[in-house]
C-alpha positions in Angstrom: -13.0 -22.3 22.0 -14.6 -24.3 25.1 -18.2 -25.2 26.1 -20.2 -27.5 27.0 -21.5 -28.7 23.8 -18.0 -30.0 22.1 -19.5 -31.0 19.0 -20.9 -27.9 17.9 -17.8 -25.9 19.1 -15.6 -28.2 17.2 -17.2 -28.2 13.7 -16.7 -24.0 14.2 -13.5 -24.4 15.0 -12.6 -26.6 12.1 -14.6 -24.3 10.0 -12.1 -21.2 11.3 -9.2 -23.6 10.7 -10.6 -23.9 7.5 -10.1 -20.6 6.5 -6.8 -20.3 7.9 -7.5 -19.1 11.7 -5.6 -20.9 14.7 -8.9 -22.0 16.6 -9.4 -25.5 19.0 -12.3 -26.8 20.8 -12.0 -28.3 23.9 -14.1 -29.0 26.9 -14.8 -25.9 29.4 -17.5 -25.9 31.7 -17.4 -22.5 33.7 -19.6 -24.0 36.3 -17.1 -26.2 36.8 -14.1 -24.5 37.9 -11.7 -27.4 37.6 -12.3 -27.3 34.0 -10.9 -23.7 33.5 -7.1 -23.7 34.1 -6.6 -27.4 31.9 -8.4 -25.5 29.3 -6.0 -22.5 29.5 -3.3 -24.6 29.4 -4.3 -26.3 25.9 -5.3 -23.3 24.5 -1.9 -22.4 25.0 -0.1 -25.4 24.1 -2.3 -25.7 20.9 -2.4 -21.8 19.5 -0.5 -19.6 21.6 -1.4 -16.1 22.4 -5.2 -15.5 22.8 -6.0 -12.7 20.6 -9.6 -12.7 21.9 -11.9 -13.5 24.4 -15.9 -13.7 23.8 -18.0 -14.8 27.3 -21.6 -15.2 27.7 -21.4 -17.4 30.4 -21.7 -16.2 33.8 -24.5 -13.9 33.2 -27.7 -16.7 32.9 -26.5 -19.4 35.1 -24.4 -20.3 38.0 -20.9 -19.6 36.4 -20.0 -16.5 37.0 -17.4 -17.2 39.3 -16.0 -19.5 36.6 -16.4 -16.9 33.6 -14.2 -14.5 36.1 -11.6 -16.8 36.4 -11.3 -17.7 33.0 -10.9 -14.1 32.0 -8.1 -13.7 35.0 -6.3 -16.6 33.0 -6.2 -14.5 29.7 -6.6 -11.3 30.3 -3.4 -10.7 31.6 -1.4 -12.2 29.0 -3.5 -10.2 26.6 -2.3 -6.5 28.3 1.4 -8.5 28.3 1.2 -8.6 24.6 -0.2 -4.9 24.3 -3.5 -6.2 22.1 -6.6 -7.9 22.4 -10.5 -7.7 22.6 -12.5 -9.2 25.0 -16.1 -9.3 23.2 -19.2 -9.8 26.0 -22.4 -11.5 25.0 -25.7 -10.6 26.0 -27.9 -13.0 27.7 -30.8 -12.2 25.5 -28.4 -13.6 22.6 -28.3 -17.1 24.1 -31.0 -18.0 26.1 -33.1 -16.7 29.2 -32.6 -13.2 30.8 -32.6 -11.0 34.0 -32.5 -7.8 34.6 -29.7 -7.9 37.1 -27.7 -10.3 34.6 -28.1 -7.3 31.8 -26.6 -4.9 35.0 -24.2 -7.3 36.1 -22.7 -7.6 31.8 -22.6 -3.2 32.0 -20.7 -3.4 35.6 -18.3 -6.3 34.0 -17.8 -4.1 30.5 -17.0 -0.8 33.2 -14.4 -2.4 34.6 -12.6 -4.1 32.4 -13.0 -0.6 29.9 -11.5 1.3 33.1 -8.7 -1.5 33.7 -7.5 -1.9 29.6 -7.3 2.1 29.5 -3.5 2.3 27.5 -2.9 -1.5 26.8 -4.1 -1.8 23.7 -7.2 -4.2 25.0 -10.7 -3.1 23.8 -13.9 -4.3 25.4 -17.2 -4.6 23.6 -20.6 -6.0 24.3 -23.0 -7.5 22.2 -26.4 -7.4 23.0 -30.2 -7.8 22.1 -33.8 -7.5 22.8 -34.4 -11.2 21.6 -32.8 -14.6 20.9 -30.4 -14.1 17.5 -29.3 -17.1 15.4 -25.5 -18.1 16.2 -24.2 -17.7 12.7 -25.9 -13.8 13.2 -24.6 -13.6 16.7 -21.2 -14.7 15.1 -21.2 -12.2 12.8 -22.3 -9.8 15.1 -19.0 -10.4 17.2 -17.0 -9.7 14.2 -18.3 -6.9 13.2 -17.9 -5.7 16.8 -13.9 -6.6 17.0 -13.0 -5.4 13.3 -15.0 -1.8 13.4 -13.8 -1.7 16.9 -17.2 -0.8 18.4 -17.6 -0.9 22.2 -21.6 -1.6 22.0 -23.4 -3.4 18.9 -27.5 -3.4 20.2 -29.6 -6.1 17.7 -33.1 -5.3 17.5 -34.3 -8.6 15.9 -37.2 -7.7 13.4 -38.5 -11.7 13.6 -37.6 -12.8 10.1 -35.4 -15.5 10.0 -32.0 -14.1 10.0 -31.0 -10.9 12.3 -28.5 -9.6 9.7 -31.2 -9.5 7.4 -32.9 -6.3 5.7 -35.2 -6.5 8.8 -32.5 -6.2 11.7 -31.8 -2.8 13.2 -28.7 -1.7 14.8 -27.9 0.9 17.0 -23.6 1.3 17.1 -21.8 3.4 19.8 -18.0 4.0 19.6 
């Protein structure tokens, strides 16, 4: 896992590691495109073959050139291996929102669903009218990879936690 914020990512990770999962946190900056290729090569080095690939960045602030390289770096060895998801994250999720970022996730989803047709790579997209809580947003994306869904859309209700009685879903395969 990279970011920004190391700490957080690492106490996931150990938490995953925890349980059994290969999972690392390292440094990745995708506004920083220096950052991006060292990172590939650890994550390599340290658990081998990605099995998936979950972006928000790109979409809010200045990295999307960064977020497109990254997923040039694994993407490929994901259709090598004939599996994979690659799990997008709405910007209402984490933060701030556009119009033309919520546009520019679909276009993104499009072509990567018309580029994994027969590889064995899914594509799915996470998204919501309002900020969700990370350990929601994290269940969110598993839900998303294990059921296979390509779309997941939270409608938070405003209680504390989105997977809560309160939280509506509307799931497209």
């Amino acid at each position: 896992m990279g970011t920004r914020r190391i700490d957080i990512c690492e106490r996931f990770a150990a938490r995953l590691r925890s349980d059994g999962a290969a999972a690392f946190a390292a440094h990745l900056d995708l506004a920083d495109p220096p950052s991006i290729d060292p990172f590939v090569k650890s994550a390599d080095y340290l658990i081998g073959d990605v099995d998936v690939l979950i972006s928000a960045a790109g979409l809010v602030d200045a990295s999307w050139v960064g977020a497109q390289h990254l997923a040039a770096q694994i993407i490929p060895l994901m259709i090598e291996n004939g599996r994979g998801d690659v799990v997008l994250i709405s910007p209402e999720l984490v933060g701030a929102s556009t119009a033309s970022a919520d546009r520019m996730l679909q276009a993104w989803a499009a072509g990567l669903d018309a580029e994994f047709v027969g590889t064995g790579i899914r594509t799915s997209i996470v998204r919501s009218t309002g900020l969700v809580p990370p350990h929601d947003v994290a269940c969110l994306i598993v839900a998303a990879i294990s059921a296979q869904l390509q779309v997941v859309d939270v409608i938070p209700s405003g209680r504390e936690s989105a997977t809560s009685d309160g939280l509506t879903r509307e799931i497209r395969r």
